[in-house]
Structures are given as C-alpha cells and as structure tokens.
C-alpha positions as CSV (number, residue, x, y, z in Angstrom):
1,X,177.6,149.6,-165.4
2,X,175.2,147.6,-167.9
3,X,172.5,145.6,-166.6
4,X,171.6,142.2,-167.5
5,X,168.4,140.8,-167.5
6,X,167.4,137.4,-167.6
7,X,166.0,136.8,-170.7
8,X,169.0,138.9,-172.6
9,X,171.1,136.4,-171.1
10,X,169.3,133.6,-172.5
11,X,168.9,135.7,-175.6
12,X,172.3,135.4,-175.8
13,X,172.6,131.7,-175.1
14,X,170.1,131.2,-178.5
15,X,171.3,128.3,-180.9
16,X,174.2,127.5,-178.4
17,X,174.3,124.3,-176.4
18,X,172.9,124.4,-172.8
19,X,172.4,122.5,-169.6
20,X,168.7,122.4,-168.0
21,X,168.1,121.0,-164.9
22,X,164.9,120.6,-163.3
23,X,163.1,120.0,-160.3
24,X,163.1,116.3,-160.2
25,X,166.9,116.1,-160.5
26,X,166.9,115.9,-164.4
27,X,169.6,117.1,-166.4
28,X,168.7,118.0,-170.1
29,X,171.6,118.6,-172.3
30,X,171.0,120.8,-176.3
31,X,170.4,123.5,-178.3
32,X,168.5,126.6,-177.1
33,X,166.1,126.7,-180.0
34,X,163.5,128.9,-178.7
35,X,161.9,130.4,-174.8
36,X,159.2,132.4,-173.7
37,X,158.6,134.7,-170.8
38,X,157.6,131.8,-168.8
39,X,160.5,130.5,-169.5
40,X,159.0,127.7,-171.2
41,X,161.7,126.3,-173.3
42,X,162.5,124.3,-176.6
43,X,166.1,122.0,-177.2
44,X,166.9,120.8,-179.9
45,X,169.6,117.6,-180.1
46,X,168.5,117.2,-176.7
47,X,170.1,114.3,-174.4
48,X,169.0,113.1,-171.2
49,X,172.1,112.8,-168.6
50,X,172.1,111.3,-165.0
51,X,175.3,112.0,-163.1
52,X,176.9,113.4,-165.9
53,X,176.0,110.2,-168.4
54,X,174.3,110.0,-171.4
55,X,170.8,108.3,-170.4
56,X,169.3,109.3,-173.7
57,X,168.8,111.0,-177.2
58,X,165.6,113.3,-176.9
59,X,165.8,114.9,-180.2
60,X,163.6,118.0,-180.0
61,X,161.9,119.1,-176.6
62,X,159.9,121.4,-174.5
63,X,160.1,121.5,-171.0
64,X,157.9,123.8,-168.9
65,X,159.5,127.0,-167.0
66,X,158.0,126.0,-163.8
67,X,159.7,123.0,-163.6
68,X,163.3,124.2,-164.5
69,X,165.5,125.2,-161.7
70,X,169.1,126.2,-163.6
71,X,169.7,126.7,-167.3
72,X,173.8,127.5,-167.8
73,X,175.9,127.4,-170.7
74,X,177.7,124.6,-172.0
75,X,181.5,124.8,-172.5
C-alpha cells in the first residue's frame, strides 16, 4: 500500500480549484497556484465565501499556513 503525504496530495491539487478555510471561520475559494512547506499558500481567482456565499472577488492571494485549518478539493 502507497503512502501519501501531505504535500503530494496538495501537489496533486496544483492548478485545480480549492477550498481554504481558516481559523477565523473564513472560507477562501480558487486556484492552487503555488505552497510551501509551511504550508503558506497562493490562490489565484480567489473568492471570499460566508455560509457558502460569494462575499467577494480576491483575485490573487496568500494566506499564511498557520492560520489555515482545512484545504479540500473542489468538485
């Protein structure tokens, strides 16, 4: 059985839409552009969403690793 480590899996989420929510109850919405080992990471075509509305168009962003608490796939 393979293993799969974390930053494979978001390897594998690169260029592909995802949801990022953070510790203050945020939900961030875009492309996986870019990460680090921190987990620091950048969206592009980012939107803002608050109980599942759109808040806001971000554009391009970076949001800190320490502050993120779930980053899934978006289907």
């Amino acid at each position: 059985m393979e293993q799969s480590r974390p930053l494979d899996t978001l390897n594998q989420s690169r260029g592909k839409r995802v949801i990022v929510e953070t510790k203050n109850g945020k939900q961030y919405v875009g492309k996986l552009t870019a990460f680090d080992i921190h987990i620091n990471v950048v969206l592009s075509e980012a939107e803002e969403k608050v109980d599942g509305e759109l808040k806001r168009k971000l554009g391009n962003i970076f949001l800190r690793g320490d502050t993120i608490i779930l980053i899934a796939p978006q289907e």
